[in-house]
C-alpha positions in Angstrom: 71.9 24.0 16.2 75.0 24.4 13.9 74.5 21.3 11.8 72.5 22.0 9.0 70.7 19.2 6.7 69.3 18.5 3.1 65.4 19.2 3.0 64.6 15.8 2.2 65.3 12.5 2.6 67.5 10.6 0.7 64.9 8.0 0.2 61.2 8.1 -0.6 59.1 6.4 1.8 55.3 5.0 1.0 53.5 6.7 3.6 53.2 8.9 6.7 50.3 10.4 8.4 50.2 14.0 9.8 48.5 14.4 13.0 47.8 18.1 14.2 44.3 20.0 14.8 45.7 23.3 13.5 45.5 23.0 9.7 47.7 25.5 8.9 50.0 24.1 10.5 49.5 20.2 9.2 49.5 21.9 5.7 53.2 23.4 6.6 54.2 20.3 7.4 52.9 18.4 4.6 54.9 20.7 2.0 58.5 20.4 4.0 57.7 16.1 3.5 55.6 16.1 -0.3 59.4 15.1 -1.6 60.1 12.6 0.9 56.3 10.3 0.8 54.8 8.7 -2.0 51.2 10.1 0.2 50.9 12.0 3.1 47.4 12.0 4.8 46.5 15.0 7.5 44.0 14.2 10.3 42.7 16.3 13.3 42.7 13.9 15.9 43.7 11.5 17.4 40.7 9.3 16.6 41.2 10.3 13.5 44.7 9.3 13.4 44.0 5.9 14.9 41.6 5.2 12.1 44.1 6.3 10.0 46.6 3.6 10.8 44.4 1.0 10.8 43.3 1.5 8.1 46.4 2.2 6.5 49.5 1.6 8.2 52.1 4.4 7.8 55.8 4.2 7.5 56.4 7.2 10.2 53.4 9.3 11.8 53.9 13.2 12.7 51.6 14.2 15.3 50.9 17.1 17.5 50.4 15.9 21.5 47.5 18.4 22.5 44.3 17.3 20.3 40.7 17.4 20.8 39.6 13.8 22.2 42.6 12.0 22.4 46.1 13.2 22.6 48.5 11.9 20.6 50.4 9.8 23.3 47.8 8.3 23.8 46.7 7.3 20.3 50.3 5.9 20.2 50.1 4.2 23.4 46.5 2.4 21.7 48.7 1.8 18.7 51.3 0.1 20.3 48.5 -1.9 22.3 47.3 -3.4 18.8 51.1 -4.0 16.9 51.8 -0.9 15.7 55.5 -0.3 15.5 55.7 2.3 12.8 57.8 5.2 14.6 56.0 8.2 16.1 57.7 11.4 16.2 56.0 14.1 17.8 55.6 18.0 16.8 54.5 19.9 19.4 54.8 23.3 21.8 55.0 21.4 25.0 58.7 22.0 25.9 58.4 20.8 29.0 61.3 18.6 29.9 58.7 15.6 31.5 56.0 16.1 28.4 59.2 14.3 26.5 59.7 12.2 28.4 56.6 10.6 28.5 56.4 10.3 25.1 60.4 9.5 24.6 58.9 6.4 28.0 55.4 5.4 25.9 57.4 4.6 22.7 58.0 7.8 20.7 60.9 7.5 18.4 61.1 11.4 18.0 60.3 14.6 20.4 60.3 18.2 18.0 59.3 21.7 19.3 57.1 23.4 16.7 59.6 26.5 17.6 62.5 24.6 15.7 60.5 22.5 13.1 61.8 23.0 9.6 65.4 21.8 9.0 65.6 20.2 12.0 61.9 17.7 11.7 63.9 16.5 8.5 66.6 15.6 10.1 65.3 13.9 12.6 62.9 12.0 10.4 66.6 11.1 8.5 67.8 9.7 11.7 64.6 8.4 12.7 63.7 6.5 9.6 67.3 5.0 10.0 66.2 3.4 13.4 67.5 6.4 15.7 65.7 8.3 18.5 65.6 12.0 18.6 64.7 14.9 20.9 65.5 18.2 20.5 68.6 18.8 22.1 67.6 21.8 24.9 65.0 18.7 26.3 67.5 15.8 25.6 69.0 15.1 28.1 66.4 15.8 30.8 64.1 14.0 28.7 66.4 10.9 28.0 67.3 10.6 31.9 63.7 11.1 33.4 62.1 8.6 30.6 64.9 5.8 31.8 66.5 5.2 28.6 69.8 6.4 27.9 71.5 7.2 24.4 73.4 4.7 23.1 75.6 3.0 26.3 77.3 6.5 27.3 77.9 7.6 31.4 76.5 10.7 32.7 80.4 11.4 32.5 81.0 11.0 29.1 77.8 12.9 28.8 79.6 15.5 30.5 82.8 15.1 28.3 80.7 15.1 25.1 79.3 18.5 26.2 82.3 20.3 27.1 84.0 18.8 24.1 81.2 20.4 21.7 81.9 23.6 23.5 85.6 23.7 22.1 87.1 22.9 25.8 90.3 20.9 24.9 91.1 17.7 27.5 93.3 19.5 29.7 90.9 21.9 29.9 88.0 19.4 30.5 90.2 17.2 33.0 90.6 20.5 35.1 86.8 21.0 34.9 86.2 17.2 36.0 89.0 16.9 38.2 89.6 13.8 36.2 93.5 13.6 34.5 93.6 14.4 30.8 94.6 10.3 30.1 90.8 9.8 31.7 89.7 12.7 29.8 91.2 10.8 26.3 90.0 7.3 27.3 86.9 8.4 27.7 86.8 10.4 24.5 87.8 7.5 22.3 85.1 5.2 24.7 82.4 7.7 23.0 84.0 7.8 19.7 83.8 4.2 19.4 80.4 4.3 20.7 78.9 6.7 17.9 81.1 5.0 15.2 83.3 8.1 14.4 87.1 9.3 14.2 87.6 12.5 14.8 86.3 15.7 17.1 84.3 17.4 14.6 82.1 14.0 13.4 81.8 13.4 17.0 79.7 17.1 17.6 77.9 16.7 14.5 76.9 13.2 14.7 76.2 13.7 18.7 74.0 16.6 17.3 71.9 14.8 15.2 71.0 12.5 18.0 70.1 15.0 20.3 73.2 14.4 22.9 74.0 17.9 23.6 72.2 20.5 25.3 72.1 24.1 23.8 
């Protein structure tokens, strides 16, 4: 992705628990978010990370899907069960297309390959902690589709448009593609504009970035 992000968040949260069985890995994670969380606490499991809540309710949990015992979908699902509404945003290797959505369907507020962790797990966590979901964008759109939720109030046409508009394709170019006319083209282009609150072409990509709206 082109859109590149500060390494923390603008604001310090209380709490978040970090949920993986690989340590190294946990420990990675905990240094990218030690400027963003007053504590960060890493568990193994997903016992582990239900005792954790409980105990403790987080602001955001990070958690790895494949764990010994239980996975991490379905401590969420558990924590949902009980009141839990904290998001979830998972960290994983599963980039299967249906893996997200399941969790994106159970209630996961964010979907993150480990491949692409980094940069992009903060800004998601920006986003996420702002009340957005986020997937990373080569599983978005399967992911968003299959799970039965769809971002923001936009047709699989302006889906379309959106795409070929972050691939430089001016209207003409994109009503040709659609066999739409370039007035349908526009309309539809403001429509989405409106729709992610922003005013001109380059905001669009970039903020349609950060939400995971386009495919790469």
């Amino acid at each position: 992705m082109s859109v590149m992000c500060e390494r923390s968040l603008s604001t310090q949260f209380r709490r978040v628990v970090v949920a993986d069985d690989h340590m190294l890995v946990a420990q990675g994670i905990e240094r990218l978010l030690t400027d963003s969380f007053e504590t960060i606490e890493l568990v193994g499991s997903g016992e582990q990370l239900v005792e954790s809540v409980r105990r403790d309710p987080p602001d955001v949990v990070v958690a790895d899907i494949s764990m010994p015992g239980m996975s991490g979908i379905d401590a969420m699902r558990l924590m949902r069960g009980e009141g839990y509404a904290m998001p979830f945003v998972f960290l994983t290797m599963h980039d299967e297309s249906s893996v997200a959505a399941e969790a994106i369907r159970a209630g996961a507020r964010g979907y993150i390959l480990k491949s692409s962790a980094g940069d992009e797990l903060m800004r998601a966590l920006a986003g996420i902690m702002d009340g957005q979901t986020y997937v990373t964008p080569t599983l978005a759109a399967h992911a968003i589709v299959s799970s039965g939720r769809r971002p923001h109030n936009l047709t699989d046409k302006q889906l379309r448009i959106l795409e070929y508009v972050a691939l430089g394709l001016r209207s003409k170019q994109i009503a040709y593609e659609l066999g739409v006319s370039v007035r349908t083209v526009e309309s539809h282009k403001y429509a989405i504009m409106q729709e992610l609150g922003v005013h001109g072409t380059l905001e669009l990509v970039r903020k349609a970035e950060q939400e995971g709206l386009i495919r790469h």
